[in-house]
C-alpha positions in Angstrom: 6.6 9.4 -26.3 10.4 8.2 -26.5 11.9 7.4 -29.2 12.0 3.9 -30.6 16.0 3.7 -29.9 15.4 3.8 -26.3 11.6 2.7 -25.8 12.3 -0.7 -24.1 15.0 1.0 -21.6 15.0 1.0 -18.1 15.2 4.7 -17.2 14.9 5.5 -13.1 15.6 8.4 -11.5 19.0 7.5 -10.6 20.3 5.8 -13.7 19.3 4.0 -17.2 19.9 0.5 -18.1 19.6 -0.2 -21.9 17.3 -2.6 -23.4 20.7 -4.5 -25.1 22.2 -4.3 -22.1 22.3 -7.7 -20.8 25.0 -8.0 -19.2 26.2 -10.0 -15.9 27.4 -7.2 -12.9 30.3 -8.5 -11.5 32.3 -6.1 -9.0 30.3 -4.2 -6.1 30.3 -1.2 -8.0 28.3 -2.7 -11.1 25.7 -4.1 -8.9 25.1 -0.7 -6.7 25.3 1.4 -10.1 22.5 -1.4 -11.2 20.3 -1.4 -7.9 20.5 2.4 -7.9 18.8 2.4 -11.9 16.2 -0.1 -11.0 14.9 1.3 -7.4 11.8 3.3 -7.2 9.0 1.3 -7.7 9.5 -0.9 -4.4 10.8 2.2 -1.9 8.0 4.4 -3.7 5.0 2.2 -2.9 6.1 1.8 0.6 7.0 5.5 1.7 3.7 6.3 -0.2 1.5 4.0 2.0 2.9 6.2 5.1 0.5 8.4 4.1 -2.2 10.8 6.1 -3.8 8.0 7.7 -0.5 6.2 8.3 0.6 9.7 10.0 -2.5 10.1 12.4 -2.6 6.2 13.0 1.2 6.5 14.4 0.9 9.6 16.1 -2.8 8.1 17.8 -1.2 5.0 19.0 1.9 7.3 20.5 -0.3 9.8 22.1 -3.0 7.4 23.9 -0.5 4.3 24.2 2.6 5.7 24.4 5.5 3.4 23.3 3.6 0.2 24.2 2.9 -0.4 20.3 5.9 -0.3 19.1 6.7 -3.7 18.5 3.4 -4.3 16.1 5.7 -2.6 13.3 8.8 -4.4 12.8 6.3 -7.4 12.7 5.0 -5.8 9.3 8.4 -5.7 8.0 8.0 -9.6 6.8 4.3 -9.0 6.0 4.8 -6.2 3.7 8.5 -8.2 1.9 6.2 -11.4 0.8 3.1 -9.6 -0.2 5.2 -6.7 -2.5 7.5 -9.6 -4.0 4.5 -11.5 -5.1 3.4 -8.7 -7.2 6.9 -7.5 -8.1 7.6 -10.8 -9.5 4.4 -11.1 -11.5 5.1 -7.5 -13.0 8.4 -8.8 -14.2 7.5 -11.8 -15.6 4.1 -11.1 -17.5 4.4 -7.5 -18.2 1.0 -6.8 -17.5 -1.0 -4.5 -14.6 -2.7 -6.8 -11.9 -6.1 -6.3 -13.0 -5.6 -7.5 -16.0 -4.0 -10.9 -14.6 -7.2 -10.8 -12.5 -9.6 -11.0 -15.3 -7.5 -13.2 -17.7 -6.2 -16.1 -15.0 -9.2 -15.5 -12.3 -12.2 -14.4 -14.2 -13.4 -11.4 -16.0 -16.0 -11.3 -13.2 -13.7 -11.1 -10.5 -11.3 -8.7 -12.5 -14.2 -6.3 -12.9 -15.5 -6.4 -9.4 -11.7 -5.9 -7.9 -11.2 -3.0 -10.0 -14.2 -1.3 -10.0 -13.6 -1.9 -6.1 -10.6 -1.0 -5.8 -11.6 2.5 -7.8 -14.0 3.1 -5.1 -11.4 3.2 -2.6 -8.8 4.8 -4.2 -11.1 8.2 -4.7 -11.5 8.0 -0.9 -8.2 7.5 0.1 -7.4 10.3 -2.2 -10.3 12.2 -0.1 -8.2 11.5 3.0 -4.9 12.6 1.7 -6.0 16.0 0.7 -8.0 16.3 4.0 -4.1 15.6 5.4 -2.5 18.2 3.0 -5.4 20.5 4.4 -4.6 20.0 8.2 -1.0 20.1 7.6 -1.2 23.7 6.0 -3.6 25.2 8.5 -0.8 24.8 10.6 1.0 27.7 8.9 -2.3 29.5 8.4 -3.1 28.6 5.2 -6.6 28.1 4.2 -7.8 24.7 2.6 -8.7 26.7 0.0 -5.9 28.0 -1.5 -3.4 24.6 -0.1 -5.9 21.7 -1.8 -6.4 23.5 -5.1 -2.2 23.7 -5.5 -1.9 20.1 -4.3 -4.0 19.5 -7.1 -2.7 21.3 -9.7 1.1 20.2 -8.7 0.4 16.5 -8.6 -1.0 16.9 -12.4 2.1 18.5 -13.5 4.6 16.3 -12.0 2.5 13.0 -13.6 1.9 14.2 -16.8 5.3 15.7 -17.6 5.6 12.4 -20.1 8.6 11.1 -18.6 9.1 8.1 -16.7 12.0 9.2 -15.2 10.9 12.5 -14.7 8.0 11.3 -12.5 10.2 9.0 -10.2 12.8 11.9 -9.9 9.9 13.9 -8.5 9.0 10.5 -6.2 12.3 10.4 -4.9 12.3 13.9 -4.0 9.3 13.5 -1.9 10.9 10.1 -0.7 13.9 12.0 1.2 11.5 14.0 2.8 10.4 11.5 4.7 14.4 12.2 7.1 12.5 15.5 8.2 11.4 12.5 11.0 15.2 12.7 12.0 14.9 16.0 13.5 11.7 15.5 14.9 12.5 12.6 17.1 15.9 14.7 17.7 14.2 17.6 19.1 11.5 14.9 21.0 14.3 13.1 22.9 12.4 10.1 23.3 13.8 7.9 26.6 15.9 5.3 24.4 15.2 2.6 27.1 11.5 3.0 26.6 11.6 3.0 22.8 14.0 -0.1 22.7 11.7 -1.7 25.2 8.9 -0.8 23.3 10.1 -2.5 20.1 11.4 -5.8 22.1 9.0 -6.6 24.2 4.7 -7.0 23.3 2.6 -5.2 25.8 -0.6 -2.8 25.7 -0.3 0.1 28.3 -3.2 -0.1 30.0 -4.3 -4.0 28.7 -6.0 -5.4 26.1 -9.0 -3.6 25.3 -11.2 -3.0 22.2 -9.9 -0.1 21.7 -6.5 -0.9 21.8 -7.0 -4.1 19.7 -8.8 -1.8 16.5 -5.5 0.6 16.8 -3.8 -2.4 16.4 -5.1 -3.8 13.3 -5.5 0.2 12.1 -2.0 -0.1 12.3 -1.5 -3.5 9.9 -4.1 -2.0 8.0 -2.2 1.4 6.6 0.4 -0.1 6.4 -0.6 -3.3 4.4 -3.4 -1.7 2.1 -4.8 -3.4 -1.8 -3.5 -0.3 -3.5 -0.1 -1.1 -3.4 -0.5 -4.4 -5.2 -1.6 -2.4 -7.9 1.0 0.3 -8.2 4.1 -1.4 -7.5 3.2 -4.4 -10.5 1.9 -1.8 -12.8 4.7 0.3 -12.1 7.4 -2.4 -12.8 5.4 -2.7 -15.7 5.6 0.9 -16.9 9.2 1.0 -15.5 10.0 -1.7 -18.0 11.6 -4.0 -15.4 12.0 -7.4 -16.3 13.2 -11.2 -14.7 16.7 -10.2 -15.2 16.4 -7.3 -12.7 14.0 -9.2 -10.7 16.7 -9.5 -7.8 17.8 -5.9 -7.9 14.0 -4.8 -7.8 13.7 -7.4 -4.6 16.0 -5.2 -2.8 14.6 -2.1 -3.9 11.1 -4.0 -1.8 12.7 -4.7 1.2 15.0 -1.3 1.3 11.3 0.3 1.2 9.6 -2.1 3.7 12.5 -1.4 6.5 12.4 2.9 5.6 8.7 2.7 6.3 8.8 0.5 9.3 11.8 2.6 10.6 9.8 6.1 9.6 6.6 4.9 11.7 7.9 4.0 14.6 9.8 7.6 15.4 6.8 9.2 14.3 5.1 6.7 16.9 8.0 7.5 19.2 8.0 11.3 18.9 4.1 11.3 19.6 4.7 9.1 22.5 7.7 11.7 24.3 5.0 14.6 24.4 3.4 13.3 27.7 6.9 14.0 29.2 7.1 17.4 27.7 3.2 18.3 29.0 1.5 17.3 26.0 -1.9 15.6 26.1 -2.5 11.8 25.8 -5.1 11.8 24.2 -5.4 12.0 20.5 -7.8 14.6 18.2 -6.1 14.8 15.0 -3.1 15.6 13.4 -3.2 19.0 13.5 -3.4 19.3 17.2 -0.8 16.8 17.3 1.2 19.3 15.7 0.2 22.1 17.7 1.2 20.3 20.6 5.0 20.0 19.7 5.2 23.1 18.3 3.8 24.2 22.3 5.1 21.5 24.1 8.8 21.0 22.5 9.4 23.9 20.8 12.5 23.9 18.1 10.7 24.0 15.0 9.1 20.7 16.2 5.6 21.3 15.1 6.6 22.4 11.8 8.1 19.4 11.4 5.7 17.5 12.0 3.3 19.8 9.5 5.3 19.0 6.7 5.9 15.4 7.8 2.2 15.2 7.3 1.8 17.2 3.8 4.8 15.1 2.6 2.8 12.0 3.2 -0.3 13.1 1.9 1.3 14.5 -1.3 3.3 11.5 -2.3 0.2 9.2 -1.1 -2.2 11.1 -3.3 0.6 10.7 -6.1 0.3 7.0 -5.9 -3.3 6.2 -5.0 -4.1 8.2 -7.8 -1.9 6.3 -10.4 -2.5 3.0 -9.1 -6.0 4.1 -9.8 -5.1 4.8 -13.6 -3.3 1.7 -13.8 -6.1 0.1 -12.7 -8.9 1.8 -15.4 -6.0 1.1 -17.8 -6.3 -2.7 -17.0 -9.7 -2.9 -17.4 -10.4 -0.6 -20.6 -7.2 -1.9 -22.4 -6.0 1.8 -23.2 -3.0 3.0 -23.6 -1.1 3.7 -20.7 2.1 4.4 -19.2 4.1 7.9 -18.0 6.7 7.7 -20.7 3.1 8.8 -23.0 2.3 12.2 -23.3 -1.2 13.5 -22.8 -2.3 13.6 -26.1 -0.9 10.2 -26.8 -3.1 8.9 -23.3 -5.8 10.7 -23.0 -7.7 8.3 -21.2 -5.1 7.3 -18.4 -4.3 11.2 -18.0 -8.2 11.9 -17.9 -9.1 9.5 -15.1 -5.6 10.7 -13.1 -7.5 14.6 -13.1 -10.6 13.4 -12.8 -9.6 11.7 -9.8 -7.6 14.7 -8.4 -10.3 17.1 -9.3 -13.3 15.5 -7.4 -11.4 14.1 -4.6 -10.2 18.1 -4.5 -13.9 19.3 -5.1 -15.5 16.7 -2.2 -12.8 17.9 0.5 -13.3 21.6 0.1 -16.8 21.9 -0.2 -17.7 18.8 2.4 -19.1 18.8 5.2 -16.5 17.9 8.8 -19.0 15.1 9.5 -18.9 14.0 5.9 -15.1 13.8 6.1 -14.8 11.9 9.0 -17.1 8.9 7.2 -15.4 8.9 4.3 -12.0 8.1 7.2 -14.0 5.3 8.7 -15.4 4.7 5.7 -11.2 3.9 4.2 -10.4 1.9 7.1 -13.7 -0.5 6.7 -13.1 -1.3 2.5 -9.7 -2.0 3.3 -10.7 -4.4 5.6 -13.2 -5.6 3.6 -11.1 -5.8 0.9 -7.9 -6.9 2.0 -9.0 -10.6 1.8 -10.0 -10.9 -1.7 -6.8 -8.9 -2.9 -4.2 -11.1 -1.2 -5.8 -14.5 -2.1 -6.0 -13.2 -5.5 -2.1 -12.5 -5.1 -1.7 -16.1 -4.3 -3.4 -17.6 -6.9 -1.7 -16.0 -9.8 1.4 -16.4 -7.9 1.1 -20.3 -8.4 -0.5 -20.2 -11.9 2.8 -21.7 -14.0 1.2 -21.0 -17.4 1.8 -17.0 -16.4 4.9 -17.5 -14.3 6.6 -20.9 -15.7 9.7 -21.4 -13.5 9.2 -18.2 -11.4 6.1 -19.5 -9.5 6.2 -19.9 -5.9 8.2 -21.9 -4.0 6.3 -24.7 -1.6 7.8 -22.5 1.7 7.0 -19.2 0.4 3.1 -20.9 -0.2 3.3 -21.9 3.1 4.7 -18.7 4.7 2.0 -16.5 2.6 -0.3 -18.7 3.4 0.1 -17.7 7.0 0.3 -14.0 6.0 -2.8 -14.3 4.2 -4.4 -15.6 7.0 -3.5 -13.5 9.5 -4.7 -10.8 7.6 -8.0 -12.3 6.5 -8.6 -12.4 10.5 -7.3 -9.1 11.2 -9.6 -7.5 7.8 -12.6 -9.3 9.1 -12.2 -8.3 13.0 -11.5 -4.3 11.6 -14.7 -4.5 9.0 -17.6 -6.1 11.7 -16.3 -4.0 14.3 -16.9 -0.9 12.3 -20.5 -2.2 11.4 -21.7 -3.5 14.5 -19.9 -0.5 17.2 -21.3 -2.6 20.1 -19.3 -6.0 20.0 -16.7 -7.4 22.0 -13.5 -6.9 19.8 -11.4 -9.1 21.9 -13.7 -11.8 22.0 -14.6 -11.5 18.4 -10.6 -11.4 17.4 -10.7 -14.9 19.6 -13.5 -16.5 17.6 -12.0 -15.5 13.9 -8.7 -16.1 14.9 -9.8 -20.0 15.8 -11.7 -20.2 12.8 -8.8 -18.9 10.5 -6.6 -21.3 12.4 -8.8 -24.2 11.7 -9.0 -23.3 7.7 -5.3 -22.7 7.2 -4.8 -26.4 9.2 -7.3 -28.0 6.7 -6.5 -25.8 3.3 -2.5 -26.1 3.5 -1.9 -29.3 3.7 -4.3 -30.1 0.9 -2.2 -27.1 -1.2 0.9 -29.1 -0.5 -0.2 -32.8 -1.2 -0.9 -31.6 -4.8 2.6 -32.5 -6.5 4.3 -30.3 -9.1 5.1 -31.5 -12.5 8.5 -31.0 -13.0 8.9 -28.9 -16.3 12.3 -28.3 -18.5 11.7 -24.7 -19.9 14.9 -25.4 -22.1 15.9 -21.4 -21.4 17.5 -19.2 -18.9 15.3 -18.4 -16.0 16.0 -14.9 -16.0 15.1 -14.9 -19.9 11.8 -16.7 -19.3 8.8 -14.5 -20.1 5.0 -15.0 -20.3 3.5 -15.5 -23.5 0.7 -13.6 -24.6 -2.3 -13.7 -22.4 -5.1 -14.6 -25.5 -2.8 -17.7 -26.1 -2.9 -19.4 -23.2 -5.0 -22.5 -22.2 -7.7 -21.2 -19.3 -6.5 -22.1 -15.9 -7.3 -25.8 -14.3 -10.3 -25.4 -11.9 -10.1 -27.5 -9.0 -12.7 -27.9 -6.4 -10.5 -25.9 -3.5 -10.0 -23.1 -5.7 -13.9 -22.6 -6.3 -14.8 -23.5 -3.0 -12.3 -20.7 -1.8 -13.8 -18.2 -4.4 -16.8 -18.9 -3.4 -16.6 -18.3 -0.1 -14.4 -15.0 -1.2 -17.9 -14.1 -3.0 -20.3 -14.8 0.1 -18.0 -12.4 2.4 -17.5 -9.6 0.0 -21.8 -9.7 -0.4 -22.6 -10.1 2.9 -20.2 -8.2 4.4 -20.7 -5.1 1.6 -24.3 -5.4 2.5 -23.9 -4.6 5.9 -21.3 -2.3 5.4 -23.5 0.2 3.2 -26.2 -0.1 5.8 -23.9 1.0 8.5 -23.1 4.2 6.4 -26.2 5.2 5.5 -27.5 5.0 9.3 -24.1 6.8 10.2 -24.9 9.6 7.5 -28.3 11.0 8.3 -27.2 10.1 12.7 
């Protein structure tokens, strides 16, 4: 543990701020030498959610749509700014994980049943980046065997090293090998016309299709998954960022959203240029994507690609994993935080190598069928899951007795409001179409998408008629913090807000029902 000098500092990878330092930055030197201290949290959450399944969902969409697709990412760039602030803002201001808000300012019901959730589909993400770190090495010849078991024992040693700073140096490391796309898309010589038209203009080679339409929303859904909201507020949290940095930490967000965005689409455009090298358009998985450059292109291109993917399976695994501890952490009230050494968090360090371990276990000894449920199986409890988590994000975002004078403004309620919908829409089309195989994906996208429209027309404008009170906090905004959780009043009820929870409840059962029936008619098929 640090000492008590320096507890309450702000020490990134790049730089320290001290806790007396309070300071204004004037000059552009002061404010880089700031950003540069505070970043990590924002540009670590987003690199990390271009993990194994962001990998193969790019490279799918190149391979069996070419560049048609491209423009459904910088469309995420705005979706992934507002949702990440959200949280970033409530890390700063309360100084407490995002479960935890759940069960204090939503219920302790709903707390329990997000996290335990949210558990649940961490451990199989976790399943899916170590089934990426195993592809990617079987590409050099190594054996699962030997590659998951270092994975494992690497990720535990870079986390529990008992240093903050220590841990993001490691991220960042990881981070900048996310360029290793820069000679890939070199070496694929993309057409530039294609990839710019791609981007600029919204198209489906081949038309609109069910098929095309779930790759879509596969798409929105790695990129925009409830994990994130967990990490990056938690990790604010341990990072001991607070309103006064809130700007700096806003940048370090949308620095992360436009890296990702940028990253996917030349992975999405390199997979795309192997038709005109002789490659196959039609996708199996990521390690014959990389055999295919490495036989199509040549120049170290399949390699690259290979450690593209372990990259991104690593540093996802790294994350998942400690939003997942985080999350325990919120709901046990232990002790945690990476500045603590093991002996000083047992508990936080126990479930981080428990999750490693049996994640580890499940893809060496499991069955190929097995694996491939436990993919569809991540895809489906996102979707199922996405709703609940960004409403949630909402709420608290407007609840002044936890964020006073930071709360939302009326345009960002209405812009996330549209967000949230969208999403809701896109969640709900992904989940039933994994359930029932046989429906009509277009028509069913049709149907929600009027129904969403209908709910956000009726629900905003009832959000906006309720007037603010206007409050003088009588102190500096940036010096405004929440006060402790046990003191404050339980939040107003209002008959939207438990009509809207209750119909969060309905979906989540119904939908949950009929998602475990699916799987267990998929697993003995």
């Amino acid at each position: 543990m640090t000492s008590a000098s320096n507890e309450h500092d702000i020490a990134g990878a790049f730089g320290t701020i001290r806790a007396h330092d309070t300071g204004r930055r004037r000059g552009i030197r002061a404010r880089l030498l700031t950003l540069i201290a505070i970043i990590g949290p924002g540009l670590i959450v987003m690199v990390g959610d271009n993990d194994a399944g962001g990998v193969s969902t790019y490279a799918q969409a190149g391979q069996n749509f070419g560049f048609s697709l491209l423009w459904t990412l910088p469309l995420l760039i705005p979706v992934l700014i507002v949702n990440q602030e959200m949280v970033a803002r409530l890390g700063a201001v309360t100084g407490v994980g995002h479960g935890r808000l759940i069960r204090e300012r939503i219920s302790r019901r709903w707390g329990n049943v997000s996290i335990s959730s949210i558990l649940l589909l961490n451990f199989l993400i976790i399943v899916t980046e170590f089934i990426g770190v195993s592809l990617s090495m079987q590409y050099f010849g190594i054996s699962r065997y030997f590659s998951v078991p270092i994975a494992v024992l690497g990720l535990f040693a870079v986390t529990a090293s008992g240093s903050f700073q220590r841990w993001e140096r490691f991220m960042m490391l990881f981070v900048a090998l996310n360029f290793l796309v820069v000679p890939l898309i070199w070496v694929s010589h993309p057409h530039v016309g294609a990839v710019v038209h791609g981007l600029a203009s919204p198209g489906i080679r081949g038309g609109v299709s069910s098929s095309s339409v779930l790759l879509i929303i596969s798409i929105i859904g790695t990129t925009v998954a409830p994990w994130q909201l967990y990490f990056q507020q938690s990790n604010i949290v341990d990072k001991k960022i607070t309103p006064r940095w809130l700007n700096y930490e806003r940048v370090d967000t949308i620095l992360g959203s436009l890296i990702v965005v940028i990253g996917a689409s030349a992975l999405m455009a390199a997979a795309a240029a192997l038709a005109s090298f002789g490659g196959t358009t039609s996708y199996v998985d990521s390690l014959h994507v990389a055999i295919q450059f490495g036989r199509h292109i040549g120049h170290g291109s399949g390699a690259f690609f290979a450690l593209l993917l372990l990259n991104a399976s690593v540093i996802g695994a790294a994350a998942v994993t400690l939003a997942s501890s985080y999350a325990l952490g919120d709901l046990s009230g232990q002790r945690q935080g990476l500045d603590l050494r093991v002996r000083d968090a047992k508990a936080f360090y126990g479930v981080f190598a428990g999750l490693l371990l049996v994640a580890g276990a499940v893809t060496l000894v499991a069955s190929n069928h097995l694996l491939s449920l436990i993919t569809l199986m991540v895809q489906a409890m996102c979707g199922l899951m996405l709703p609940s988590t960004t409403i949630f994000v909402l709420l608290l975002s407007n609840d002044r007795d936890i964020l006073g004078p930071w709360i939302n403004r009326r345009w960002l309620n209405v812009l996330a409001s549209i967000i949230v919908t969208i999403l809701v829409v896109l969640s709900v089309v992904m989940m039933v179409s994994t359930v029932f195989t046989g429906v009509n994906v277009v028509h069913l996208l049709v149907v929600t998408s009027l129904i969403g429209a209908a709910g956000l027309a009726i629900g905003l404008p009832i959000s906006l008629r309720r007037t603010r009170e206007v409050v003088n906090y009588n102190i500096d905004r940036s010096d405004w913090r929440t006060p402790r959780l046990s003191l404050l009043s339980a939040p107003m009820s209002s008959t939207p807000r438990r009509w809207l929870l209750r119909a969060v409840g309905a979906y989540l059962l119904i939908a949950g029902v009929m998602l475990v029936v699916r799987f267990i008619q998929l697993a003995v098929s």
